[in-house]
N, C-alpha and C positions, 0 to 999 in steps of 0.2 A: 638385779645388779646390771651396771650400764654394760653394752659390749665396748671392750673397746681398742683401739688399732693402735700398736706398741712398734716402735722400730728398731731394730738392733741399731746398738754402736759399732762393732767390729763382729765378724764372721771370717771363718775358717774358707777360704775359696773355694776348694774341694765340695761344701755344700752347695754351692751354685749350679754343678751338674746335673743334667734332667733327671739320669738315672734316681737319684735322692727322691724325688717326684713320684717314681714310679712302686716306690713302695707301698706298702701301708705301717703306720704307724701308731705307738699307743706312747701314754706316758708308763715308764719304768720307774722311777724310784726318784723322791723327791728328798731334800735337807733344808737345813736351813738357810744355806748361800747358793745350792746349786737345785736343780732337777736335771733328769736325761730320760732322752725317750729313743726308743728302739722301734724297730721295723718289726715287723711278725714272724720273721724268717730268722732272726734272733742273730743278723753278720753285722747290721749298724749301730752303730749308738752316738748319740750325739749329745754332748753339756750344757746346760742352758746357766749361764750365771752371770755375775757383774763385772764391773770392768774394773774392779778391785784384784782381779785374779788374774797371773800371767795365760797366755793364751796355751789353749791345749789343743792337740786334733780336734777335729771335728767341733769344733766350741764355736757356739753365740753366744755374744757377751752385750749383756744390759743394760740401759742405767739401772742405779739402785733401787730406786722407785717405780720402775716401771715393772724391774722385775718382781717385787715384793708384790705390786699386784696379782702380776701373773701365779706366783707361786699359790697363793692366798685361795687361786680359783680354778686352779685344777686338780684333779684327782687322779691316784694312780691308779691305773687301767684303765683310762680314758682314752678315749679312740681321737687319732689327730688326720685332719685331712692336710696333705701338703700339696700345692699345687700354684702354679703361677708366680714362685718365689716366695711364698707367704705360706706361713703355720698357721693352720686353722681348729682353734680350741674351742672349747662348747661357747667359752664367754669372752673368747681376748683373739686377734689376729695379730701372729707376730711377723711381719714387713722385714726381707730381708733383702731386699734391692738396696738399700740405705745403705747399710752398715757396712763400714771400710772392711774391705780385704786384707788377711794376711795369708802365708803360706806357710805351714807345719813339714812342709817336703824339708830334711837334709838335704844343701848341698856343699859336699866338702870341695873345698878349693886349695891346692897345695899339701903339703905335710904336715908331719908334726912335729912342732917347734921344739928345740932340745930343749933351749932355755924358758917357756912358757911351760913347759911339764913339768918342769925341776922347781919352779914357782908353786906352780900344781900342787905336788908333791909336799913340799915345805910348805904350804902352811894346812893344805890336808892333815899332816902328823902333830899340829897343833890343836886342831879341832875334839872339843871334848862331848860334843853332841851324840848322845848314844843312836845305836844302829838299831833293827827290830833284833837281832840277835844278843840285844844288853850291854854291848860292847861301845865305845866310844871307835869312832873311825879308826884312831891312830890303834889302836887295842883291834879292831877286825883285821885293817892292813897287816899287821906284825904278827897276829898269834897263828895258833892252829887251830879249826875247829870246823865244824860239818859245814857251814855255809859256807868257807873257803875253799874245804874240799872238793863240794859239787861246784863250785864255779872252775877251778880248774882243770876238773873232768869235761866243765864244757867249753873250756879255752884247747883241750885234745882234740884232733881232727879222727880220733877212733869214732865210730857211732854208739857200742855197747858205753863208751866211757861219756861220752856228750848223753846220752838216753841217759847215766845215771845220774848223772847233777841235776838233769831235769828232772828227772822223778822224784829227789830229794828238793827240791828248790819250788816244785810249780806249785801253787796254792797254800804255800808255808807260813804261817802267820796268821795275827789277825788283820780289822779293818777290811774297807774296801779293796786295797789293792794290797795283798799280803806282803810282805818283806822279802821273800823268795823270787814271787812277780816280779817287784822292783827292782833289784839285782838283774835278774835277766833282762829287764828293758835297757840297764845299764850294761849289762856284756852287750847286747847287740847295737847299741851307740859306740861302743869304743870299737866293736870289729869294722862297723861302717867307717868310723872314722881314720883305722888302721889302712882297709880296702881289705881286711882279711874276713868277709863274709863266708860263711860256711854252711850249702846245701844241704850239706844232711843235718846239721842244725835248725836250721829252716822247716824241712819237710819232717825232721821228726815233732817241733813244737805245733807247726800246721795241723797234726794229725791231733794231735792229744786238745787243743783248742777250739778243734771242729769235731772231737767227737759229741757225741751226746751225754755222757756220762764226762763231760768236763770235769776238774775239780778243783779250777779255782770261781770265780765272782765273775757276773758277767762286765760287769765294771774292768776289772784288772785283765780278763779276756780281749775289751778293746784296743786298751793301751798296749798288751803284748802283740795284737796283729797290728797296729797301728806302726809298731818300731821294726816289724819286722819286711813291712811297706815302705818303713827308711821314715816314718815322722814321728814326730816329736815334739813335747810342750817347748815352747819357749827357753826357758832357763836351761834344757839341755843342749838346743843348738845355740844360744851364745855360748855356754860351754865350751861348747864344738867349733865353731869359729877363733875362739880366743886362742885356743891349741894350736891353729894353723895361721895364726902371726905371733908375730914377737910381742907377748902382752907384758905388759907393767906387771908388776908387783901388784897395786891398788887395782888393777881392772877383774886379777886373777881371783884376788878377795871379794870383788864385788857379784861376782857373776857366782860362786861358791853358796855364797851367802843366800843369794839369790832360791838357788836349786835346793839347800837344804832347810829353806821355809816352808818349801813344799808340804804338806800334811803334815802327821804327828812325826812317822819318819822317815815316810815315801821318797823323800828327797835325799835323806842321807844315805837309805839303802841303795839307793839308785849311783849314787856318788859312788858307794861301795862297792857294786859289781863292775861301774867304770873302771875306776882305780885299781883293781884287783888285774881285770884283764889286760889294759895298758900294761900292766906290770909286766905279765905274764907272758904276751903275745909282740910284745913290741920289743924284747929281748928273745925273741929267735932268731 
């Protein structure tokens, strides 16, 4: 088969530092729209897919055809040389000098808007799109039940009470990024976006993330240290931006809609640990 030299259309800026270079890397785990490839030291992971998909940390994004070759012709555990801006595969070189920069770093500018929450809010309690916990948002937000629990054990600034949501929450579900995961990536978006970030939350999820005996997916592992570095896919910081102006009614829908297409319910769960903490911590 020919070799052949593929450019990305958009990259994550954060990959353009040397450090990425200095790794070694292999391919991890391939699908049908995406693959990711990890370093050997098992701290990076990077998304390789199309530009059909909102941008996520660490994400190179393809054209369609370019990637479908690419995926076609690699194997996982295949050893990647990266060096010089460029991924280097057994049979394809993928060129990342090209492809537009975006940036996955939060930053929040200003507050949070009464009336763009209240929006938030309203039409959140409309939504009948089930949660990983079976529930419809409006039916999560309202009831009682152990996912609520442990999220407001880890909306507590106790440690023993934040350690138990997370015990109950971290690797809970199925799928790549379990439904527990996703919630916690959602509380830690809405503390960023409150300013009420919490160190002993931080350093006790650090600890259980970096141990060896992890237990959730290395997949949902990245995204949990990713949010806990302040980034985020796409659809969550426009989110996060809409929150901190005065957004329409139709923008607040759209950017919704947006986040909970996300996977099967990655998106909603995530919406779900959002909305639960906003609740929670923005009424102290």
């Amino acid at each position: 088969m020919k070799i052949l030299f593929v450019n990305a259309c958009f990259i994550d800026q954060l990959l353009l530092m040397d450090n990425f270079e200095e790794l070694k890397w292999r391919v991890h785990s391939k699908y049908k729209n995406s693959f990711n490839i990890q370093d050997e030291r098992k701290q990076q992971l990077v998304v390789v897919t199309t530009t059909n998909y909102p941008f996520m940390p660490n994400g190179i994004y393809l054209q369609a055809s370019d990637f479908s070759h690419v995926l076609s012709t690699i194997e996982i555990g295949e050893q990647i040389t990266w060096e010089q801006k460029c991924l280097h595969f057994s049979k394809n070189h993928l060129l990342l000098t090209h492809g537009k920069r975006y940036s996955s770093i939060a930053v929040v500018v200003g507050n949070l808007e009464g009336k763009s929450q209240e929006r938030l809010f309203s039409y959140s309690n409309s939504l009948v799109k089930v949660t990983g916990n079976q529930q419809s948002l409006a039916q999560f937000l309202e009831g009682k039940h152990s996912f609520k629990n442990a999220l407001i054990q880890l909306c507590s600034e106790n440690q023993s009470q934040q350690k138990s949501g997370l015990d109950f929450l971290l690797g809970r579900g199925m799928g790549l990024t379990p439904s527990g995961d996703d919630m916690i990536v959602g509380h830690l978006a809405a503390r960023l976006l409150l300013d009420k970030q919490s160190s002993i939350l931080t350093n006790l999820l650090l600890t259980e993330l970096l141990s060896e005996r992890s237990v959730t997916t290395d997949i949902s592992k990245h995204y949990l240290l990713c949010a806990l570095a302040g980034h985020f896919s796409e659809p969550v910081l426009k989110l996060m931006e809409a929150l901190t102006t005065n957004s329409s009614e139709e923008h607040i829908i759209k950017v919704v809609k947006s986040l909970i297409s996300v996977g099967h319910t990655s998106g909603v769960d995530l919406l779900a640990g959002f909305l639960t903490t906003i609740k929670l911590i923005s009424i102290k």
